[in-house]
N, C-alpha and C positions, 0 to 999 in steps of 0.2 A: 686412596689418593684424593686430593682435592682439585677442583673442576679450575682447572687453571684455566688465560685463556685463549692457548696452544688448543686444551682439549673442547672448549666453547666451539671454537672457529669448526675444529674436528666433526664438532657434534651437528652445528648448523649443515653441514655441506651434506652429511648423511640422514637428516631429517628433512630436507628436500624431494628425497625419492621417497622415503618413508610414508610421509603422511601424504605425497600426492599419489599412492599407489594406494594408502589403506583405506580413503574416505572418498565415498560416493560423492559426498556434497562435494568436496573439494573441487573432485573433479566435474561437477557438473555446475558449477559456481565460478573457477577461476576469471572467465573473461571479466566480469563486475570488476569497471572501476571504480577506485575508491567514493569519485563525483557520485557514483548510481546507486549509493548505499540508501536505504530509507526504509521505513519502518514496514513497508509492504516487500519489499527485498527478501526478509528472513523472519521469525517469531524470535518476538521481544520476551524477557520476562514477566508474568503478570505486573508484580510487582515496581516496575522499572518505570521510572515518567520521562519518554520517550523525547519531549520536548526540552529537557535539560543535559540528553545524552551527549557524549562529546568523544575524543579519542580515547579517553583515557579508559573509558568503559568499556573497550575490548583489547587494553594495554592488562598483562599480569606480571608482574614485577617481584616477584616473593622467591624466583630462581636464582636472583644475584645473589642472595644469599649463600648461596652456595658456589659461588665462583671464589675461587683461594682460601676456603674455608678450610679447617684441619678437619681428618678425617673421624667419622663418626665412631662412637664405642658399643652402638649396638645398629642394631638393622634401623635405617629410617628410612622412609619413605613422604616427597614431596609430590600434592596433590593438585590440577589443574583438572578441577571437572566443577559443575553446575552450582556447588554448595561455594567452593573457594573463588570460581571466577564465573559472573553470574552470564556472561556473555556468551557462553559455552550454552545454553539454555535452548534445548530444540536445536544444536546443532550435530548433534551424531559425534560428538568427539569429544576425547578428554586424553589427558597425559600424565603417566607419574614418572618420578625419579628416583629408580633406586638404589641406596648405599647398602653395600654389606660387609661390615669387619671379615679380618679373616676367621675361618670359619663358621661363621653366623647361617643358620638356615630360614629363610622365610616360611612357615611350618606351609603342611596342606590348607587351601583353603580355594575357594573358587570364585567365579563373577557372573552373578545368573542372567544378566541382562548385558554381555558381552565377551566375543574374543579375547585376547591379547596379544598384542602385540610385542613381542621384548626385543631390543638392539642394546647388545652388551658395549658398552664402548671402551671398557678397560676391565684389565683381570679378565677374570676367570668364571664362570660357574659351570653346577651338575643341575639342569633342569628335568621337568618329567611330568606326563600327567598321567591318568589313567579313565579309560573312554569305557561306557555302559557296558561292555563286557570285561571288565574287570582285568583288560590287558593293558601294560605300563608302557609308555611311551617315552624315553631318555634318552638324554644327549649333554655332551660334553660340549661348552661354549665357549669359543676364544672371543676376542676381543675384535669388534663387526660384522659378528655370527647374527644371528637374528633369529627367531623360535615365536612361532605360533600355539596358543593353547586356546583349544576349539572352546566358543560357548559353554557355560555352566561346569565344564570338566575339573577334577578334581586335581591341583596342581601343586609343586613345591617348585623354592629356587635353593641351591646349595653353594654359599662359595666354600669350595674346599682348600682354596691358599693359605697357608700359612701366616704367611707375612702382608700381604697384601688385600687393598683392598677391592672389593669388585663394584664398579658403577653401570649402573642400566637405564635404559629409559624403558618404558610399557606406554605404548598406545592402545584407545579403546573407540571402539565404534558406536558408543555412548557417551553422552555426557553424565553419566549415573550409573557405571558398571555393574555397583552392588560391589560388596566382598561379604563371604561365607566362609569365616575361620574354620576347619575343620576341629582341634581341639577345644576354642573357646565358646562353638557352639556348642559341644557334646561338655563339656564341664563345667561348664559357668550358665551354663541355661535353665537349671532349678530340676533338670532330671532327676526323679530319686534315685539313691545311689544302689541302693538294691536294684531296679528293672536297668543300670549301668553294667552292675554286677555279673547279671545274669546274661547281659547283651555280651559282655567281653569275654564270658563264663569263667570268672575271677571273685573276689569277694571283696566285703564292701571296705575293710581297712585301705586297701588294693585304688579303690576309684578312692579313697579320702586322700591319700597322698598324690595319686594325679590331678586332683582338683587342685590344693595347695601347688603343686610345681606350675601349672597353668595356671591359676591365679597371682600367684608371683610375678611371671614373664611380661 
């Protein structure tokens, strides 16, 4: 479904408690008025000439996009961390927003340099991780369910709907979470396909067409 803005209004009221329970800084930051902001306040970018800064530099504006937009035909995801919005920079947080057609799975993959936060805000998904003892952790998400996957853990999201589509947001306790595809690291990373072979104890025609299928996606 497209982020009408019924479901905007929706999503502000619920990212209220959200990010002011996920982020330390947040909460140890709120009293700063806007007057008492300045460049010893927080760390600036290297980068950034400090003396030209204005509102607009901690304004991200690249989500309208996605307000009444038609719905997406494969998984996308919108990125609000240190690369996209530079203001985020030294501040412990970042945000994505996720679309999934129906049936789409976001494969395994993980964030070595942060949690996750997910609030499912519409539809549906099957989410899961799996923690250093190799036991699965799954749950079925309705719609202002919310789901934690711990640090570097290995994770998937699954919408299983048919018809519909499912939207999420992900908070990060980083401005630079990292992501670690699990299949695009293990196929696309120049591993020879023989010590592939012998890792999955399969053979090598075996890892040649899993490389094309994940190189396609």
């Amino acid at each position: 479904m497209a982020l009408t803005k019924t479901t905007h209004f929706v999503t502000l009221t619920l990212l209220v408690n959200f990010f002011s329970n996920f982020s330390p800084f947040i909460l140890a930051n709120h009293h700063h008025h806007a007057d008492d902001i300045s460049p010893q306040n927080f760390p600036w970018p290297p980068t950034q000439n400090t003396t030209k800064a204005d509102s607009s530099f901690f304004t991200y504006t690249a989500a309208r996009s996605l307000v009444g937009a038609a719905p997406p035909t494969q998984f996308t995801t919108l990125n609000a961390d240190k690369t996209t919005f530079p203001a985020l920079t030294g501040q412990g947080v970042s945000l994505s927003v996720l679309q999934f057609p129906p049936g789409v799975v976001n494969p395994p993959h993980s964030h070595p340099r942060s949690p996750e936060l997910l609030l499912l805000l519409s539809g549906a998904l099957r989410v899961g991780f799996i923690d250093a003892e190799n036991k699965l952790f799954n749950q079925t998400l309705q719609a202002g369910d919310m789901f934690v996957f711990p640090k570097g853990m290995v994770h998937y999201h699954h919408n299983f709907l048919i018809d519909n589509t499912s939207v999420a947001v992900s908070a990060f306790a980083s401005a630079s979470p990292g992501l670690v595809s699990i299949p695009s690291n293990l196929f696309n990373s120049g591993i020879e396909d023989a010590i592939l072979a012998q890792s999955f104890k399969t053979d090598v025609p075996t890892i040649e067409r899993l490389k094309a299928s994940v190189a396609g996606n």
